[in-house]
N, C-alpha and C positions, 0 to 999 in steps of 0.2 A: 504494500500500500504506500502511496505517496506522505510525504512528512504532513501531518496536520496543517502547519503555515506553507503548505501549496496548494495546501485543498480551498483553506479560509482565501489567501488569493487568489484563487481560478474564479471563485465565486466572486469575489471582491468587484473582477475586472467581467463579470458578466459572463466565463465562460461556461461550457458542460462539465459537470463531475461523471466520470463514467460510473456508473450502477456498481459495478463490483469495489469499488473502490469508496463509494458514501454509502457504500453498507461496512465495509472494514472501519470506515471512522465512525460509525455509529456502534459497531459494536467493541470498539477500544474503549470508547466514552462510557459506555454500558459496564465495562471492566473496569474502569475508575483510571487506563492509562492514557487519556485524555483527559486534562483540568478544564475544570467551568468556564476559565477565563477563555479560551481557546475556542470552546463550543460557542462560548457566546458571543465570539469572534463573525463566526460562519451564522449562526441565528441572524442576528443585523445583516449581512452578507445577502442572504437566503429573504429575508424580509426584504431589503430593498430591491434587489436584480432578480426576486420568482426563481422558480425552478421547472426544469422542462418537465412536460409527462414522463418521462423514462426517469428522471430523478427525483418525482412525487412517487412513482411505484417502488421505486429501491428505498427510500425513508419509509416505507411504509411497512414495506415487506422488512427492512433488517429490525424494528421497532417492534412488527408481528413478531417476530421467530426470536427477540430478545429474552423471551420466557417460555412458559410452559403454552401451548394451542392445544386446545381443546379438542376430541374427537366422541362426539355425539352417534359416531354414523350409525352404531350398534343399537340406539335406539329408536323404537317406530316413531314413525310421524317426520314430516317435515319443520324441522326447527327454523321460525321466524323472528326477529326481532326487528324494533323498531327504536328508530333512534332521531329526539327533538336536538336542535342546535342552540336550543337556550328563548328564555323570555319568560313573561310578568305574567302569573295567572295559571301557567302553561301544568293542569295536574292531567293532562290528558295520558300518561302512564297507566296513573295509575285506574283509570277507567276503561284503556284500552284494553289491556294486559286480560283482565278476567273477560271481558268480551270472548275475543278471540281463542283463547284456551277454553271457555264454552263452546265453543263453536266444534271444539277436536282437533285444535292448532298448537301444539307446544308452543313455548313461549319462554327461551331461557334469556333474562333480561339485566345486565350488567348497567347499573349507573351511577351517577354521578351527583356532586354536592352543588349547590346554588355557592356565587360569588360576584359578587357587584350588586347588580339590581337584578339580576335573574334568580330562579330560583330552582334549589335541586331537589330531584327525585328519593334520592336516599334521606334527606331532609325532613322531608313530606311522608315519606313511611315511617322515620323513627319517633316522629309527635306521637302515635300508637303506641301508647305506653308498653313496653315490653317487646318490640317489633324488633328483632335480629335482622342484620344486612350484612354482618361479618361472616356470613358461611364458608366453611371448607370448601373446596372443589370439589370432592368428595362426596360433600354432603350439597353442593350445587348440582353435582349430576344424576346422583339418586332423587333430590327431588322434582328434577325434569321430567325422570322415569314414571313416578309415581304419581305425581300430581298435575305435571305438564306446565306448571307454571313456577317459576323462581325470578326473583326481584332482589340482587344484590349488588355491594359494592368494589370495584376492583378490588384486586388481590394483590397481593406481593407477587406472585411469580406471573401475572399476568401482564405483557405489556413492559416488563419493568424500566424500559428504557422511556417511554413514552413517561413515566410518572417524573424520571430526571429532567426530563428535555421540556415540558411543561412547567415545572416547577422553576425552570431556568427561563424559558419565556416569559414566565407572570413576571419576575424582577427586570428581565431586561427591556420590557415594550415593545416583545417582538410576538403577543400573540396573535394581535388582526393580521395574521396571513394566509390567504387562500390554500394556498398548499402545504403549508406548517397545520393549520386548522385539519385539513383534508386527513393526512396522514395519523394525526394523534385520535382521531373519531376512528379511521377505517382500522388501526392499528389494534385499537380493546374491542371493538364490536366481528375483526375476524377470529378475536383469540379463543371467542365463545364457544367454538364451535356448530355455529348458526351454518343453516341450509340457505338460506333469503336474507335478506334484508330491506327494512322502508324507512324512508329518512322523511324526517318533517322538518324543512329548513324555513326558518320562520324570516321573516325581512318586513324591518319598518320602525319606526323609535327606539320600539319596548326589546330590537332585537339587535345580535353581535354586525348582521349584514343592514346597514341601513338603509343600504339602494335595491333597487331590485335587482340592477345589474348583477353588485358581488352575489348577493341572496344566488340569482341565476348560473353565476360562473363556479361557484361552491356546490351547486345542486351536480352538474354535469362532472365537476371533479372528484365528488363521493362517489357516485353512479359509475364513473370510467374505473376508478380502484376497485370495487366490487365486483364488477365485471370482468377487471383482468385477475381477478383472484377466483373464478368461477363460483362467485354466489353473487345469484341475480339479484341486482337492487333497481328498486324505484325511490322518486322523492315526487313529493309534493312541495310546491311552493303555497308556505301559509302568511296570512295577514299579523303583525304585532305589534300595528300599531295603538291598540286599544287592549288593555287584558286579556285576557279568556276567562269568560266566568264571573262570579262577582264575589269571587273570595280570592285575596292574596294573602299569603303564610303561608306557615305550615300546616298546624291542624286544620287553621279553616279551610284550605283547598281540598284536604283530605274529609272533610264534612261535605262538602262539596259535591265530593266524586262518590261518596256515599249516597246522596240525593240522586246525582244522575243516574247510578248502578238501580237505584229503585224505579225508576223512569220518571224521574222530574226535568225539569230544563230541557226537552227535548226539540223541542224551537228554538234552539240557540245557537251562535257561532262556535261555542265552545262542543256540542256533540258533533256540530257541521264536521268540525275536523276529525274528530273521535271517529266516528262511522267511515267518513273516506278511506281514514287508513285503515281500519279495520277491513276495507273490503278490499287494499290493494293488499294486506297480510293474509287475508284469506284465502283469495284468486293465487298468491304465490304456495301456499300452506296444501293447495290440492281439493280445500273445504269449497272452494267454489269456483266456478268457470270463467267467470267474469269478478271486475273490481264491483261491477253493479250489481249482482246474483251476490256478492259478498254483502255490499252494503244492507239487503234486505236481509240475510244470514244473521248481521250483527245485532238488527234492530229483534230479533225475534230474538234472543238472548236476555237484550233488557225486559223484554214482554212478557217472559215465562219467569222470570228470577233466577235463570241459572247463573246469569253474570255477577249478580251479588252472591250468590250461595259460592260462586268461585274465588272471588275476592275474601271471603266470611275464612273459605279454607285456607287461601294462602295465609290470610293472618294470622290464625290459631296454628298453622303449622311454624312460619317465623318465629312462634311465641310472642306474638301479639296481643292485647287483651279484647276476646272478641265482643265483649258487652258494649264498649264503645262503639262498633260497628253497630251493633242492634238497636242501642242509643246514645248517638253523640254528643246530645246533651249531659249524658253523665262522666262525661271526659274533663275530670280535675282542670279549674283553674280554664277553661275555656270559654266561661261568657264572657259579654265585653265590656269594655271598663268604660267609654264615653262615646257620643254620637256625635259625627258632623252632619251639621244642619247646611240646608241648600240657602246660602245666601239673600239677602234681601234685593237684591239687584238685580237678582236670577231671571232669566227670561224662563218659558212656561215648558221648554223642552230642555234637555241635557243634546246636546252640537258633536261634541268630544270629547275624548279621555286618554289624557296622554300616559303610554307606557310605561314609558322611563321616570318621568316622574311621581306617578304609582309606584312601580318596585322602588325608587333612591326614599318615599316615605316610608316604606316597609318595611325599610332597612333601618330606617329611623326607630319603628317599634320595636326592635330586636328580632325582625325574621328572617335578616339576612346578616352576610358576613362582609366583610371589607377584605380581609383575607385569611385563605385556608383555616387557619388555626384560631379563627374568630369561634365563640360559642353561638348557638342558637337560644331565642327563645323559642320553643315548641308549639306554644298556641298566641303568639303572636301573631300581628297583621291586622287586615281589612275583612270583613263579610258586609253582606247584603250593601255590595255598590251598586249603585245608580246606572246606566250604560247610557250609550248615546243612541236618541230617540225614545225614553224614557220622561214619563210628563212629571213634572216636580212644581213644588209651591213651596214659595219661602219656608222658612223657619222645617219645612218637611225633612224628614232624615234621609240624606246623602250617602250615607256612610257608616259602620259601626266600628271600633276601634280595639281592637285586641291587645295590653299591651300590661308590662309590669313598670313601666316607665312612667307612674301616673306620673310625675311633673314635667313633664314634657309634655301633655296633651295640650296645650294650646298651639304648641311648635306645629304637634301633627295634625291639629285640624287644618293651620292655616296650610302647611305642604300639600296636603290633598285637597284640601278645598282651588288651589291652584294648580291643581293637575284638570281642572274642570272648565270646559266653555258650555255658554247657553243660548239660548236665540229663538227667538219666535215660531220656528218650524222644525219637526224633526226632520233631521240628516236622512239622505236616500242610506238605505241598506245594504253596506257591502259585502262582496262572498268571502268567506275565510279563506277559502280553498283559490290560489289565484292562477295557478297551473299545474300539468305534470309532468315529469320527465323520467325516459326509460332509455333502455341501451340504444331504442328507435328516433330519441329526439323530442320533442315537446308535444306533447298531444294537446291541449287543452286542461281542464280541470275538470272536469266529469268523463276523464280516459276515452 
């Protein structure tokens, strides 16, 4: 392999790294005989001048194979997972997940912590008083077998490089990169041992791609790694520039998803997205012919209760407490501590609801982190928000506030209450779901 400072200057000066060779320096760095200073040389490098396709496959691939990969093949069923890119609201996991393993879909599901204004999956399952995310491998592949659905946290030997190279991207301001991003996603989601995969890459405030463009060039760069690692993926391109949902935290999204798994909210942006993927998981899973024979598939799930009786199981197997589930009101310390009121100035509709400045409140209540090693509040956040196109009257409640920060509640009314516009007319209604794309190219959003 070439000396590290010809790798970092080939990149410096905009040239190609041959594949065999930026997997040799990925896996010296993995071995600890390349120092940080060095990697984070080439990270800036790699962030400024891109990386060709052949040199996002090789980052990808030497990151996969830097630990242990997973092999499911032995057991039945076609393994699906589904993977969001971050955003405000976003508990559609955990409502997907029992979906589609109702349906006859394994579902072995590997995720990740909220940081900034977004918010994480592992997060959002451990408010469940008692809810495990630290599983064995071991005991992540027996419970595939058995139950067809697992929801955990990366591993040690999973990925291990990507957990370095990440952790060195958040200090050095080199995570907004398309192909740095591309490769740390495709890198834990091929380690699963997954058959399929569906990507929900979300674009718009509340998310990491703000334009549609990146959103767009991100979608096709996940989709082209999965493909050359022969597990077919789709992505949908979703809306974030407004929540999903009208619960932000942790427990409260997880009350949330709770409601929808009963069949509440099912006129919403937030199932809108739910059910699409569910029905491109399914069409990939074998459960169904089409992503649209899928989307009907999922809905008869929520209709009969097997999607919450599947959810109910994963909990209780987690070691979850399932009374929470049955009633969330009895989930310790979760009612909420104050109400923001809709302003006096308010015009008679809600216009808009900005993303990011929902999640940077939420952060504010304790339900997010600033970084890694931040604690969470559990049942912190927002419930029953307002949305846009939603009729309000002064002094009427906007908002509920979850928080153990009682002195700082005038802070957080006035932050959310400034996350809010109003106007005389409801806003026309936009679709969540705003396209799709496959190894074929862009189809539209209803496939």
């Amino acid at each position: 392999m070439p000396t590290p400072a010809s790798l970092i200057a080939a990149k410096r000066d905009g040239d190609a790294i041959a594949p065999s060779d930026l997997r040799g320096f990925i896996e010296a760095y993995t071995a600890g005989t390349v120092p940080d200073y060095q990697m984070s040389a080439f990270l800036m490098a790699a962030y400024l001048n891109g990386l060709t396709d052949p040199e996002a496959a090789a980052l990808t691939d030497a990151m996969l194979h830097s630990g242990t990969v997973l092999d499911l093949s032995d057991l039945p069923g076609t393994k699906v997972d589904k993977h969001s890119t971050g955003g405000v609201g976003d508990k559609v996991s955990l409502i997907l997940a029992p979906i589609v393993t109702a349906c006859g879909v394994p579902v072995p599901m590997v995720s990740g912590r909220g940081l900034g204004h977004t918010g994480g999956t592992l997060d959002k399952l451990e408010s469940i008083p008692g809810f495990r995310t630290d599983l064995s491998l071991d005991a992540y592949r027996r419970q595939i077998e058995e139950l067809g659905i697992v929801l955990i946290g990366q591993t040690d030997e999973m990925a291990p490089a990507d957990q370095k190279l990440y952790a060195l991207r958040d200090v050095t301001a080199t995570v907004e990169s398309i192909p740095l991003i591309a490769a740390s996603i495709m890198s834990k989601k091929l380690a699963e041992g997954i058959d399929a995969l569906v990507l929900d890459v979300k674009c718009g405030r509340g998310a990491f791609m703000k334009t549609e463009a990146e959103a767009r060039e991100l979608a096709e760069t996940l989709v082209r790694i999965g493909e050359e690692h022969d597990v077919p993926t789709r992505a949908l391109l979703t809306d974030m520039n407004v929540p999903l949902g009208r619960a932000v935290g942790n427990w409260p999204e997880v009350e949330e998803s709770i409601e929808c798994l009963r069949g509440e909210h099912a006129d919403t942006l937030l199932m809108e997205v739910v059910i699409a993927l569910a029905g491109e998981m399914l069409a990939l899973g074998g459960a169904a012919e089409t992503p649209e024979a899928g989307r009907a598939r999922a809905w008869e799930t929520v209709a009969d209760g097997r999607a919450l009786t599947t959810f109910r199981r994963l909990v209780e197997r987690q070691d979850g407490d399932v009374g929470v589930v049955d009633d969330p009101s009895s989930r310790p310390e979760s009612r909420p501590r104050a109400v923001v009121e809709v302003p006096d100035t308010a015009g008679p509709y809600v216009t808009d609801l900005d993303a990011l400045k929902v999640g940077q409140a939420a952060v504010a209540t304790g339900a997010g982190r600033q970084t890694k090693e931040d604690a969470v509040d559990p049942t912190a956040g927002f419930s029953a928000l307002r949305k846009p196109g939603d009729a309000v009257e002064p002094g009427g409640v906007l908002a509920r506030i979850h928080t153990k920060r009682t002195g700082d509640l005038d802070a957080l009314r006035e932050r959310l209450q400034a996350a809010y516009s109003f106007g005389d007319e409801p806003p026309e209604r936009t679709a969540a779901v705003r396209d799709r794309y496959t190894a074929d190219g862009w189809t539209g959003a209803s496939g």
